[in-house]
Phi, psi and omega in degrees: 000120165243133183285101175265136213235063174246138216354099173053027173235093183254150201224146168262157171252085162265183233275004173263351162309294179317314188279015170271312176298328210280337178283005181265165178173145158298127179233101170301122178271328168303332193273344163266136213269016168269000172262342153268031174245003207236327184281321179305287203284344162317310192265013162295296189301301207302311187297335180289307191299356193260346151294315209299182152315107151346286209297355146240028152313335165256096082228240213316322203304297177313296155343285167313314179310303185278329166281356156248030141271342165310301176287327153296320198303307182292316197296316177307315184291319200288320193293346187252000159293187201205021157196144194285356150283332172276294165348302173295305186323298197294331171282356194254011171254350198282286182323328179282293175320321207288325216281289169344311194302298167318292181241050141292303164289236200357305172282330139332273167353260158280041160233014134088035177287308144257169176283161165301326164300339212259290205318283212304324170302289193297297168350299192296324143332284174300330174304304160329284175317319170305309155310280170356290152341276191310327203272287189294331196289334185286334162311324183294336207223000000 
């Protein structure tokens, strides 16, 4: 237990309070780079989906659209938390959006949307980031 004294006020702190202040930190989300490689393949997805059929705008086109804007999007909100387990929670929906994205491109694919160059490029991309995710979220916790 430690006694804190501010103007003129005093309060205890206990030790699960404390190890609650040290997990907290200002997190710039733009400075990390799996949220700019993941801000990179949106706007990968979104040029590719501008080719696809009219007639799947509500449907893959959207789909796509919202699960790789989904990953930067959890990876920013998780930096605006205020612990490094409610952080980690955005990054493992970040992993779920990666996982969706992948076979979203797979089906893209054999409905003949994109090319075998194009999946494979962007695949190999969500996989990275994906890794990367996995890599950090395990520092956190």
């Amino acid at each position: 237990m430690l006694l804190v004294n501010y103007c003129s006020i005093s309060f205890q702190l206990k030790a699960h309070h404390i190890l609650y202040l040290k997990n907290t930190t200002m997190r710039d989300f733009k400075k990390l780079q799996v949220w700019q490689k993941s801000h990179l393949l949106t706007l990968e997805i979104y040029k590719t989906t501008t080719l696809f059929p009219k007639d799947e705008l509500f449907g893959l086109i959207s789909q796509m659209r919202r699960s790789s804007s989904s990953i930067p999007t959890n990876i920013a909100e998780g930096c605006g938390r205020e612990s490094n387990i409610e952080f980690n929670r955005f990054l493992t929906i970040a992993k779920g959006s990666a996982s969706e994205l992948e076979y979203q491109l797979l089906l893209a694919k054999d409905l003949n949307y994109i090319s075998i160059q194009s999946h494979d490029f962007l695949n190999d991309k969500v996989n990275e980031i994906r890794k990367m995710l996995y890599g950090y979220g395990s520092k956190l916790v």
